[in-house]
C-alpha positions as CSV (number, residue, x, y, z in Angstrom):
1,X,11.0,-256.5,172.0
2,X,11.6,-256.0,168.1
3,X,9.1,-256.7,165.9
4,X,10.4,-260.1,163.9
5,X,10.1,-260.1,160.1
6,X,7.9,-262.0,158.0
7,X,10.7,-264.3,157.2
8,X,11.5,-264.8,161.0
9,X,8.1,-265.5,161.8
10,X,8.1,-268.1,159.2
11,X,11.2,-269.7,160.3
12,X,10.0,-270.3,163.7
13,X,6.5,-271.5,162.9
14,X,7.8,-273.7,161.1
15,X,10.5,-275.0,164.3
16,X,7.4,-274.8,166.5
17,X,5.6,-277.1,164.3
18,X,8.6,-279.6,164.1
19,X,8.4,-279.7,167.6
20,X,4.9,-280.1,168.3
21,X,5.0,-283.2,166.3
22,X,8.3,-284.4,167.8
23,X,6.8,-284.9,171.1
24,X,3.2,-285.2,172.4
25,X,3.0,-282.5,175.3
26,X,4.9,-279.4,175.5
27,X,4.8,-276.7,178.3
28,X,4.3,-273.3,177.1
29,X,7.8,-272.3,179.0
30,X,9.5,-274.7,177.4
31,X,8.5,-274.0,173.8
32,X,9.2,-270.1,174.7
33,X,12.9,-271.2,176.0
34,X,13.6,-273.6,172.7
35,X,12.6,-270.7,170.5
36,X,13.7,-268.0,172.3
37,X,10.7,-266.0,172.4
38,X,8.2,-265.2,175.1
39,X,5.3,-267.3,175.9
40,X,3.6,-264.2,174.6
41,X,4.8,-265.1,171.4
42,X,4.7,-269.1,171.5
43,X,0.6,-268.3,172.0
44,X,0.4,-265.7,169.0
45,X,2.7,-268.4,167.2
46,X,-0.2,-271.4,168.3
47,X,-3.1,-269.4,167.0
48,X,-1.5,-268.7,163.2
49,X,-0.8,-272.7,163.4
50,X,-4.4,-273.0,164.4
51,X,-5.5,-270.2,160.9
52,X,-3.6,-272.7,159.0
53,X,-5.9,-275.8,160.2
54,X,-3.5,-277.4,162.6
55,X,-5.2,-278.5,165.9
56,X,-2.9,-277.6,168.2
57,X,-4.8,-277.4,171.8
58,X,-4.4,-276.3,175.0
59,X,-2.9,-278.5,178.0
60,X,-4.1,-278.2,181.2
61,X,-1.8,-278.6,184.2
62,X,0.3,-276.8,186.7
63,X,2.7,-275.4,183.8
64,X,0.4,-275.1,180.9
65,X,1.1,-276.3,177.4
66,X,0.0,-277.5,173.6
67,X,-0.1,-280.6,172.2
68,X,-0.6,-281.4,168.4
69,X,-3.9,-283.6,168.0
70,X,-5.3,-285.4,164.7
71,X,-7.7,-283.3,162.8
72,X,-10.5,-283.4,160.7
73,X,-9.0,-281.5,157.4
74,X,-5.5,-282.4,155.9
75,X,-3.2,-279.1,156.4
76,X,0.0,-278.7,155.4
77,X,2.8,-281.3,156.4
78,X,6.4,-280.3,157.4
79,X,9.0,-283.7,157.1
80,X,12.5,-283.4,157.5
81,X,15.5,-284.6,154.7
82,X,14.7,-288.4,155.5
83,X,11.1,-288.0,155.8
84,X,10.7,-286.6,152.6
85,X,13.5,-289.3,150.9
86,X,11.4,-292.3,152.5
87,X,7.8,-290.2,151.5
88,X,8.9,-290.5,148.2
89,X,10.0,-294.0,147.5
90,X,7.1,-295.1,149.1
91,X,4.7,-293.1,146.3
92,X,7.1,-294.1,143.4
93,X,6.1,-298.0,144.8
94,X,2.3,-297.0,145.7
95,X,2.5,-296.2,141.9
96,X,3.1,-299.5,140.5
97,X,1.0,-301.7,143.7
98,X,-2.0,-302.6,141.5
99,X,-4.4,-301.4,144.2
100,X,-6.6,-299.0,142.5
101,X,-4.4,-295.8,144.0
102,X,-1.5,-295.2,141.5
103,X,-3.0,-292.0,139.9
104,X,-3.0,-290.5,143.3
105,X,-0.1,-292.0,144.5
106,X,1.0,-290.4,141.2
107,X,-0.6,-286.9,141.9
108,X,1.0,-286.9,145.7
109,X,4.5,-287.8,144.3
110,X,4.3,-284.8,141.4
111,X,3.3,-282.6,144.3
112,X,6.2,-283.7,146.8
113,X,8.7,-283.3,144.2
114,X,7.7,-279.9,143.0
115,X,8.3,-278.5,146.7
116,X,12.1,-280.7,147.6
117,X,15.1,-279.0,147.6
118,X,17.0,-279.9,144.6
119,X,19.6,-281.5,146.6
120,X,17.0,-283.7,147.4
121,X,15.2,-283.7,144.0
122,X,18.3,-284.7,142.7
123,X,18.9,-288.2,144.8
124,X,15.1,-289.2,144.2
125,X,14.9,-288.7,141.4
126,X,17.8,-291.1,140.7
127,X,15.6,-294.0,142.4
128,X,14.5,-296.0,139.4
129,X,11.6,-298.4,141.3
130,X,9.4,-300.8,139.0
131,X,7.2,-303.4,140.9
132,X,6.6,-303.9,144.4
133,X,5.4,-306.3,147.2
134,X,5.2,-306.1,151.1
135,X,7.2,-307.2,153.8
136,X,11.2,-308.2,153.2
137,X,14.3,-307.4,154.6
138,X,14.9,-303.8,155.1
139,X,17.8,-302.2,153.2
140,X,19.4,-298.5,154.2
141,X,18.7,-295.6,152.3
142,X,22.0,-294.6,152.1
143,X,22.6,-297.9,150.2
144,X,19.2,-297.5,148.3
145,X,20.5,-294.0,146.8
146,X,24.1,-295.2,146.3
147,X,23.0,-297.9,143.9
148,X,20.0,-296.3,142.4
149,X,22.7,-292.5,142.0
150,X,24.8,-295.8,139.9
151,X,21.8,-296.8,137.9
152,X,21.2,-293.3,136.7
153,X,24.7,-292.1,135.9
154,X,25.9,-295.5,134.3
155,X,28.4,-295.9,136.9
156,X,30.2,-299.6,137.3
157,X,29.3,-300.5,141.1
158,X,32.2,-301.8,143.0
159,X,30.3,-303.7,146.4
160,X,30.8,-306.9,149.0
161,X,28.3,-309.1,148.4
162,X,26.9,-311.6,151.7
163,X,26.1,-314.6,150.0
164,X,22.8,-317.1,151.3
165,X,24.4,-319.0,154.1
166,X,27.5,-317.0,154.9
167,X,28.3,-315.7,158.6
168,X,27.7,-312.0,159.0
169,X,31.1,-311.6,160.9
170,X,33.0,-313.8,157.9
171,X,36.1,-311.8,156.2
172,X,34.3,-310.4,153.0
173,X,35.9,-311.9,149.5
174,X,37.8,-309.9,146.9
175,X,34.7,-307.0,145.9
176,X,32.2,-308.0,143.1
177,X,31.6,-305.4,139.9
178,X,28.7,-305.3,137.6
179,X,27.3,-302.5,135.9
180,X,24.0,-301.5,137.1
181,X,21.0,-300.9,135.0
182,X,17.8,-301.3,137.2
183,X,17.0,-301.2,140.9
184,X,13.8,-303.3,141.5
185,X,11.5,-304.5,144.3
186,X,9.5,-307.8,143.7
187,X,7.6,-309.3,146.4
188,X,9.0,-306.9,149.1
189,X,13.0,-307.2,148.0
190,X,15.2,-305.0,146.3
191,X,16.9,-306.2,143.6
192,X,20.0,-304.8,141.5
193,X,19.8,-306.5,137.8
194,X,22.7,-305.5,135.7
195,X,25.4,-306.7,133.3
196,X,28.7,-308.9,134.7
197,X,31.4,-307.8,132.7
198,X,33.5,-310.7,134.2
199,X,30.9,-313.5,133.5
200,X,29.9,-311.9,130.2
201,X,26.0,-312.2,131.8
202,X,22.6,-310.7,133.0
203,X,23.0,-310.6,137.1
204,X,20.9,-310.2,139.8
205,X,21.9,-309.5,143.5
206,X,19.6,-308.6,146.7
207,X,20.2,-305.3,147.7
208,X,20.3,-306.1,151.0
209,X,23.3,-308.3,150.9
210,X,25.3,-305.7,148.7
211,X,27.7,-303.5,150.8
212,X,28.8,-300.5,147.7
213,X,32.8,-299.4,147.8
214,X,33.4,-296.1,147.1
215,X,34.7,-294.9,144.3
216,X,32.3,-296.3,141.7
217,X,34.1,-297.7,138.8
218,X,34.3,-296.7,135.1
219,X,31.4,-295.4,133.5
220,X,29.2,-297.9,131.2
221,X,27.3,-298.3,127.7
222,X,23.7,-299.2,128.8
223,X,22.3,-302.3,127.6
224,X,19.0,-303.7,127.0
225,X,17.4,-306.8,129.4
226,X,16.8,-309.7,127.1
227,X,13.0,-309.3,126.3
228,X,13.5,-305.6,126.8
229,X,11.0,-305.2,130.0
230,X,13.1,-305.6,133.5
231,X,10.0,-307.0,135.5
232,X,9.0,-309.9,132.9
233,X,13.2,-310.7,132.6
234,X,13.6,-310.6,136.5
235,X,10.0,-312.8,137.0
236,X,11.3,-314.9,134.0
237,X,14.7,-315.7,136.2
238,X,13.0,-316.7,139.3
239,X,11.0,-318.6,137.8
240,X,14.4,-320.8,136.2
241,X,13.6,-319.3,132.8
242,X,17.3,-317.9,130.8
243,X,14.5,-316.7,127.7
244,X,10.8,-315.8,128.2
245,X,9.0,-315.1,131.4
246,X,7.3,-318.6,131.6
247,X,8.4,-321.8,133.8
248,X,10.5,-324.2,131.9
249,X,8.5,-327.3,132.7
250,X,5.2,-327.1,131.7
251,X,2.7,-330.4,132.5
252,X,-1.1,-331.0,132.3
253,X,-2.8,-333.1,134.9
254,X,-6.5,-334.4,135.9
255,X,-7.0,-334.2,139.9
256,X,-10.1,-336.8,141.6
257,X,-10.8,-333.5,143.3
258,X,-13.6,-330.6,142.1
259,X,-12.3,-327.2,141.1
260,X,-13.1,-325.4,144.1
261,X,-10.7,-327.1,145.9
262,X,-7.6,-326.6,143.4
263,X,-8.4,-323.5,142.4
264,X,-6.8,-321.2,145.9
265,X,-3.9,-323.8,145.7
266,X,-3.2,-323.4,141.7
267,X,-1.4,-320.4,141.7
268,X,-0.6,-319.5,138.3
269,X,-1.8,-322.5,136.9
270,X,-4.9,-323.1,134.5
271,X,-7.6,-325.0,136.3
272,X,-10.6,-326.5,134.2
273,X,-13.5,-328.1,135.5
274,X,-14.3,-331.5,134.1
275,X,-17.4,-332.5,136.6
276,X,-18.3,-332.3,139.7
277,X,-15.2,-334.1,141.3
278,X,-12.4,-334.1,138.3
279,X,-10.5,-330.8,137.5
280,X,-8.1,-330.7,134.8
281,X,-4.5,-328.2,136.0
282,X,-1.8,-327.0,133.8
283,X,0.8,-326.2,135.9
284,X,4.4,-325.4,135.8
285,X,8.0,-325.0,137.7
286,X,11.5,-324.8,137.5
287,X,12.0,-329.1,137.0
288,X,10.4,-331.7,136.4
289,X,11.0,-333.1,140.0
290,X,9.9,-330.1,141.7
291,X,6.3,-330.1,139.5
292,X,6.2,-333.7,140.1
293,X,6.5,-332.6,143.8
294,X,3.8,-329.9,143.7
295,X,1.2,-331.6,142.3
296,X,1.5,-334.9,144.8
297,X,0.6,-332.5,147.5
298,X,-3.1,-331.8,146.1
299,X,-3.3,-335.8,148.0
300,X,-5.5,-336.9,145.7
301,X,-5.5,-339.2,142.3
302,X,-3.6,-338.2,140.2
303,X,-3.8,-338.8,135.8
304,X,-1.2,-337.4,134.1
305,X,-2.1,-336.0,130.6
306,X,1.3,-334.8,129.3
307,X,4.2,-334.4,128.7
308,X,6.4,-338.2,129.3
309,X,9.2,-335.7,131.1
310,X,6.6,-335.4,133.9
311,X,5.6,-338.8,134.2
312,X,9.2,-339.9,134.3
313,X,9.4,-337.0,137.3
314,X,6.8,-339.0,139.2
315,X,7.8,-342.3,138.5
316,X,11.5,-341.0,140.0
317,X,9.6,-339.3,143.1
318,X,8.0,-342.9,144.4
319,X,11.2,-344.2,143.9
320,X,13.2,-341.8,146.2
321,X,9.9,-342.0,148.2
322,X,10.1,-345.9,148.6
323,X,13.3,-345.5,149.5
324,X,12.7,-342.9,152.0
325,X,9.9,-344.9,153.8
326,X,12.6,-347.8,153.6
């Protein structure tokens, strides 16, 4: 048999280890027939994968075989096109999690970059991520690096939009346009905020609900988010706010209950202690009615401090809520 060369040998380590970790047990005969070598070779092949700290053992059994086990040293990974896509936008979020591992989520991304193809390079690099959050609805890469390759080349997107509430199988509406400027994940969604050249406005849509048309439309002059930071504009717009990232109904209360047991149910509201049993809670939403409507859940006394809007709020709530009981 010829001698392979270096490059050969590499090629088919590499295969070998792709395979291994493909499938849990593979017989030595096998392996030999996949890579067309002899099982004399597959075992020379095992042993430089064992040199290079991969535990590849011995099977056992009538025909033999190796199977890839969990070791105790990291050595080196192999990932295919999509492994190494999904890999990435998973460090470029890590990065921006608040848990204490974004400068090694920001190492391990440097270091997965510097060894892509620059194919590859090239479309994750276009994915502009800034917050993040778990769970969600999961949204295809190919969409993923359609709108985020838009973002980056200031490309109008042309797309079908599913709106809340509308039948999967329904006949899509005439296509939707905006010009893209950020792709963003906030509390486990992805989020495309850009400019509405028909509604001469800021625009969000769920990335998840867009489906993009090919060809992309004219190219666009960027434009800067009102306050200038996408995360405070897009936390600023769920929260009902057109201006500053704040809620637009702001009230102060006094609950007949101690702070310890406002405090977990506050959320980003101020809680003050005023004794042992009265807290104080400035607290805010999108109306008046709906901050009327989280406080009366604390089901407790309830003082209100300021402003009138929010005792106007409750007086309306026992109305409706006469009514209801009615």
């Amino acid at each position: 048999m010829p001698i392979a060369s270096s490059t050969t040998t590499s090629s088919r380590l590499l295969s070998l280890l792709s395979m291994l970790q493909a499938r849990r047990d593979w017989p030595g005969g096998l392996l030999a027939e996949r890579l067309g070598v002899s099982e004399r070779t597959v075992r020379r092949d095992v042993d430089r994968l064992r040199e290079l700290g991969y535990p590849v053992h011995a099977v056992k059994g009538p025909d033999g075989g190796y199977r890839l086990e969990a070791g105790s040293q990291l050595p080196p990974l192999l990932f295919d096109e999509e492994q190494a896509v999904a890999l990435t936008v998973a460090l470029r979020i890590a990065v921006g999690t608040g848990a204490g591992i974004e400068e090694a989520a920001a190492r391990a991304l440097t270091t997965v970059r510097q060894v892509l193809p620059s194919r590859l390079r090239q479309r994750v690099d276009a994915l502009e991520i800034s917050a993040a959050g778990p769970g969600g609805p999961q949204v295809d890469t190919g969409v993923l690096l359609t709108l985020s390759a838009a973002v980056r080349a200031g490309e109008e997107l042309r797309f079908d939009y599913r709106s809340p509430g509308r039948p999967e199988d329904a006949e899509p509406g005439p296509p939707r346009r905006v010009q893209p400027h950020h792709l963003v994940v906030r509390a486990g969604r992805w989020y495309v905020v850009g400019w509405d050249p028909d509604r001469d406005d800021w625009r969000t849509y769920r990335a998840d609900r867009m489906t993009p048309r090919i060809p992309n439309g004219p190219r666009f002059a960027p434009r800067e988010v009102p306050g200038g930071d996408v995360a405070a504009f897009l936390s600023a717009r769920f929260k009902g706010s057109e201006t500053a990232d704040a809620w637009p109904c702001r009230g102060e209360v006094i609950l007949d209950l101690p702070v310890a047991e406002v405090a977990p149910f506050a959320g980003d509201g101020v809680v003050e202690a005023l004794g042992a049993t009265r807290t104080r809670l400035t607290s805010g939403s999108w109306s008046w009615a709906a901050l009327a409507g989280a406080l009366a859940r604390f089901d407790t006394e309830i003082e209100v401090i300021a402003p009138p809007q929010l005792r106007a709020a409750f007086a309306e709530l026992s109305r409706r809520a006469g009514r209801a009981a009615g």
